[in-house]
C-alpha positions in Angstrom: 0.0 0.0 0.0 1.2 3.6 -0.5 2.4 5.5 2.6 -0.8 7.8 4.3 -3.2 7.5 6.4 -6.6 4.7 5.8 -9.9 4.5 7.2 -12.1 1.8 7.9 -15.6 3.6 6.9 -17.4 0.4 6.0 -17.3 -3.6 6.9 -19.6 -6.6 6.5 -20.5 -9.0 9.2 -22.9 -11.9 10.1 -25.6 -12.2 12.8 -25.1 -15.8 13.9 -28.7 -16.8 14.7 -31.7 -19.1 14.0 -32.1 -16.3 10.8 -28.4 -16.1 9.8 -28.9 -12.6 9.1 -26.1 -10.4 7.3 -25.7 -6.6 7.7 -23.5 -4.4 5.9 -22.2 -1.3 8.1 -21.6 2.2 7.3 -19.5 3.5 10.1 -20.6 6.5 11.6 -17.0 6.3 13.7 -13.8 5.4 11.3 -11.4 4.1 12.5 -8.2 5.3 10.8 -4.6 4.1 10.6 -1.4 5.1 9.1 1.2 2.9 7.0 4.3 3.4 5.5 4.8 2.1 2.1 7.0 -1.4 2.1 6.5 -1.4 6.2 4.3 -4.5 7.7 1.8 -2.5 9.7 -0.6 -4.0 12.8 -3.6 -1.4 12.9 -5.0 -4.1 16.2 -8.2 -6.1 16.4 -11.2 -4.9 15.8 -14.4 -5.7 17.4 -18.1 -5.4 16.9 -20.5 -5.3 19.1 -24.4 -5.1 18.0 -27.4 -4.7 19.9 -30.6 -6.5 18.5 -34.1 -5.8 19.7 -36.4 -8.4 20.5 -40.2 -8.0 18.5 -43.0 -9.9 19.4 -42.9 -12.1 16.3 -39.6 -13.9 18.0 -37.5 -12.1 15.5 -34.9 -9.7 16.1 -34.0 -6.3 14.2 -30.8 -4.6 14.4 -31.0 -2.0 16.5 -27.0 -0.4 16.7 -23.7 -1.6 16.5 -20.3 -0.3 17.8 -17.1 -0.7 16.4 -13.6 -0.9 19.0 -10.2 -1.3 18.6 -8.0 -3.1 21.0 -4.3 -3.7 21.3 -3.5 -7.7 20.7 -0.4 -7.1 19.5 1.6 -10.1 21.2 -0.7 -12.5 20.6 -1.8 -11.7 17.1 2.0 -11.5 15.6 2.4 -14.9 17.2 -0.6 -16.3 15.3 0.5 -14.3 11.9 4.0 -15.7 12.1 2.8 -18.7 12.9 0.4 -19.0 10.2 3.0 -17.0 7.7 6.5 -17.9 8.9 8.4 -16.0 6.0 7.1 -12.9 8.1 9.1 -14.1 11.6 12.1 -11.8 12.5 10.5 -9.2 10.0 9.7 -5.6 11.9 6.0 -5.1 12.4 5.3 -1.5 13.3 2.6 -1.0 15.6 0.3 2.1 14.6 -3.3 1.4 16.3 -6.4 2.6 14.0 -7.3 5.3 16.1 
């Protein structure tokens, strides 16, 4: 990717349930993150949270969902070298979306 600065303004995710619903969200907060062309970058792990409101009918509607970033760094560069091990010993600049 080319060095600047990247937002995350729009992601897809599943509702795991008896109705296997799927959502796309437009994110009213975006998250953004800066990388440095040739650099490996970890932006963190992202996390979504919805809320889902009951109606009468025994069906649920979506009702909000929020978006957080944490710092996993440790563990997630031991799963990434682990699944990639070309990518062990290699620098992997931490720049948290933000």
């Amino acid at each position: 990717m080319p060095t600047g600065d990247y937002e995350v303004f729009e992601h897809h995710f599943t509702v795991k349930d008896y109705l296997g619903l799927s959502f796309i969200s437009k994110l009213k907060q975006k998250p953004v993150f800066h990388v440095k062309a040739g650099q490996i970058t970890y932006v963190g792990e992202f996390k979504q949270t919805i809320f889902l409101q009951e109606r009468n009918d025994d069906r649920r509607i979506l009702k909000g969902t929020v978006l957080s970033v944490h710092d996993q760094y440790d563990r997630d560069i031991q799963l990434l070298t682990k699944k990639f091990p070309d990518l062990a010993g290699q620098k992997i600049e931490k720049n948290l979306a933000r």
